[in-house]
C-alpha positions as CSV (number, residue, x, y, z in Angstrom):
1,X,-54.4,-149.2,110.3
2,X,-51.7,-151.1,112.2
3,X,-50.3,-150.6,115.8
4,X,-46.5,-150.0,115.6
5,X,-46.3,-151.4,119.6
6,X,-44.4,-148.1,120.5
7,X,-44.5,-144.2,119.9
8,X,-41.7,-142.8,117.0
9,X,-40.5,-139.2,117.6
10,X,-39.2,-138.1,114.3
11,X,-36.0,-135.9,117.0
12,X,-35.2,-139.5,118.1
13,X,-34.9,-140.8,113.9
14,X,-31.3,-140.8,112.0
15,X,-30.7,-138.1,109.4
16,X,-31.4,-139.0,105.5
17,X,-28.0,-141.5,105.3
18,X,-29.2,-140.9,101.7
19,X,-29.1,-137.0,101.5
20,X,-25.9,-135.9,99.7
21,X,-22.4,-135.5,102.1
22,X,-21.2,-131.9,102.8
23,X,-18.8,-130.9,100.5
24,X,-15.1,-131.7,101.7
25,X,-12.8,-134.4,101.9
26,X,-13.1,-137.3,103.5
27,X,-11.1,-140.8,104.3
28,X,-12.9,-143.7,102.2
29,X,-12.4,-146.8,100.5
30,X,-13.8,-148.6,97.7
31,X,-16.5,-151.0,99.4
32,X,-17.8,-152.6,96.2
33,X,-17.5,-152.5,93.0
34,X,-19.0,-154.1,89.6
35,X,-19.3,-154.0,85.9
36,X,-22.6,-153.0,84.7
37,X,-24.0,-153.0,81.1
38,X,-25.4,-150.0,80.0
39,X,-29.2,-150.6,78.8
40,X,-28.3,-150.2,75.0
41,X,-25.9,-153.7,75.3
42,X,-22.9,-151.7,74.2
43,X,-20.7,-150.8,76.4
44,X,-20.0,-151.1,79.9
45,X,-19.2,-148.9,83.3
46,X,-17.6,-149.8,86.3
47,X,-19.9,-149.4,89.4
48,X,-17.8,-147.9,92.6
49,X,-19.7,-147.4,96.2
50,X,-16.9,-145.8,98.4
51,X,-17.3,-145.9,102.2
52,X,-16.3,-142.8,104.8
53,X,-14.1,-144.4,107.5
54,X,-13.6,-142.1,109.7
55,X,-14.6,-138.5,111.5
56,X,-18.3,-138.0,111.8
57,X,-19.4,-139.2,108.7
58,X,-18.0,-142.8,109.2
59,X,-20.1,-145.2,107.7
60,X,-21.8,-143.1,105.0
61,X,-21.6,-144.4,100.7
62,X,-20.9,-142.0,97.9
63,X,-21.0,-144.0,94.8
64,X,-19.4,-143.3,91.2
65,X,-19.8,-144.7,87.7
66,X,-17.0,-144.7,85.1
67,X,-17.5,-145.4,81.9
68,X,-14.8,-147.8,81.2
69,X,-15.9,-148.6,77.4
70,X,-18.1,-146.5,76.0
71,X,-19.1,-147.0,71.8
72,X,-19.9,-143.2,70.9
73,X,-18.1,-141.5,73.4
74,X,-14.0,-141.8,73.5
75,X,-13.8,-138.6,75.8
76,X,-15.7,-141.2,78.3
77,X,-13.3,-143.1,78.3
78,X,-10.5,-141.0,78.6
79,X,-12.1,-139.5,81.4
80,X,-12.7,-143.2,83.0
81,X,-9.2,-144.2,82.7
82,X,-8.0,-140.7,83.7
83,X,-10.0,-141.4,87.5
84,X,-8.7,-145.1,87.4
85,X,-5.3,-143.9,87.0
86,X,-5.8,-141.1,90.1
87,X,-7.5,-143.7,92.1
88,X,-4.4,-146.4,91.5
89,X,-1.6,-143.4,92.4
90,X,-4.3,-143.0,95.7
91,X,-4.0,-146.1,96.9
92,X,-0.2,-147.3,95.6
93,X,-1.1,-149.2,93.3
94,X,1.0,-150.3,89.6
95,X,-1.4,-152.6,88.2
96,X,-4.3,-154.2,88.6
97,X,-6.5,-156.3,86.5
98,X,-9.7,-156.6,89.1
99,X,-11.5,-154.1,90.5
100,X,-11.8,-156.1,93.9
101,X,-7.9,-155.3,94.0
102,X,-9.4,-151.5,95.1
103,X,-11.5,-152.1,97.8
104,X,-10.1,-151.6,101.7
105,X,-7.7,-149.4,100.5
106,X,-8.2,-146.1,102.6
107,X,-7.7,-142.8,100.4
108,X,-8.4,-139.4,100.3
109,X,-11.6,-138.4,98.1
110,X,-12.8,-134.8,97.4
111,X,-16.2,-134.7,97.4
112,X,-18.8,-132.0,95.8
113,X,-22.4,-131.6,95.4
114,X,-24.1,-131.8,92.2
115,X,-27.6,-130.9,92.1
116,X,-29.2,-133.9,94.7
117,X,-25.8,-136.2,94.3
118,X,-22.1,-136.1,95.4
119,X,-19.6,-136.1,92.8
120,X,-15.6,-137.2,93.6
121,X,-13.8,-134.5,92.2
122,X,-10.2,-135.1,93.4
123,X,-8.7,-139.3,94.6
124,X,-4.8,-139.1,96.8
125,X,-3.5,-140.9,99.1
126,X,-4.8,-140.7,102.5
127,X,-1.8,-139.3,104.2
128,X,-2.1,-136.8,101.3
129,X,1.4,-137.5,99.7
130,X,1.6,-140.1,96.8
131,X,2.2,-143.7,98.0
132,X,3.5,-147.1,97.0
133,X,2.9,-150.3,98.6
134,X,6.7,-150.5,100.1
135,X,6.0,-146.6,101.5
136,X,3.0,-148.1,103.5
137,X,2.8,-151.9,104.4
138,X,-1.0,-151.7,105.6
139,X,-1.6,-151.7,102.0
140,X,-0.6,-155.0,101.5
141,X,1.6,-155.7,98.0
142,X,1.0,-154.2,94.9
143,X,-1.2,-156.9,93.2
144,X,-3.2,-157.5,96.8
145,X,-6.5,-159.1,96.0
146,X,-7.3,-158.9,100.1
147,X,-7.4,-160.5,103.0
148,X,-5.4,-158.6,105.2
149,X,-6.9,-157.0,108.3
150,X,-7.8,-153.2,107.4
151,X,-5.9,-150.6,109.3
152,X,-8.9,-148.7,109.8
153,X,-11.2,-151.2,111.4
């Protein structure tokens, strides 16, 4: 047994920050991101964690994978690049060639509940019409990789 030097009450403890979000939408950007191999060695996904930055969920991750090349499954793919494309017209961007060129970008995510996980079923632009990096210079130019101060923080 081993003395914790002080009482826990469980009414004084944080909620589950690992319990899925309510479904709604909610201001986010990409925190993080990486490309993962899938355990088979072929093919690979692109790892997203999005952050809530703002209203009473500030703070809290959702995460999404996209298959970005997938060796069995072209409608994978097509669905990858279909959300890369929505996330892109969500935050102004033309091109990119990074995936660090998406994070601190605020947008507008749709999130629902799938069984014990969210799932982000719709990406725009946080004002909630479609942007371009001259329509909002918080964004920083088109091919940003960072740096600037976010607009949230």
């Amino acid at each position: 047994m081993a003395n914790l030097g002080q009482q826990f009450n469980r009414a004084d403890m944080p909620a589950d920050e690992f319990s899925p979000l309510p479904k709604g939408d909610y201001t986010a950007i990409i925190s993080s991101s990486e490309m993962v191999a899938y355990k088979s060695g072929n093919g690979q996904y692109l790892k997203l964690t999005y952050e809530i930055v703002d209203g009473d969920k500030k703070g809290r991750k959702v995460f999404d994978n996209m298959n970005i090349s997938h060796p069995t499954s072209q409608k994978a793919v097509e669905i990858a690049w279909s959300q890369m494309g929505k996330i892109m017209d969500a935050v102004g961007l033309v091109n990119i060639q990074d995936s660090n060129e998406l994070h601190n970008k605020p947008m507008s995510i749709h999130v629902d509940i799938d069984g014990e996980y969210n799932r982000i079923k719709k990406w725009s632009s946080a004002s909630g019409a479609p942007q371009t990096p001259s329509e909002n210079p918080a964004m920083g130019q088109a091919n940003n990789t960072g740096g600037d101060t976010p607009p949230w923080g």
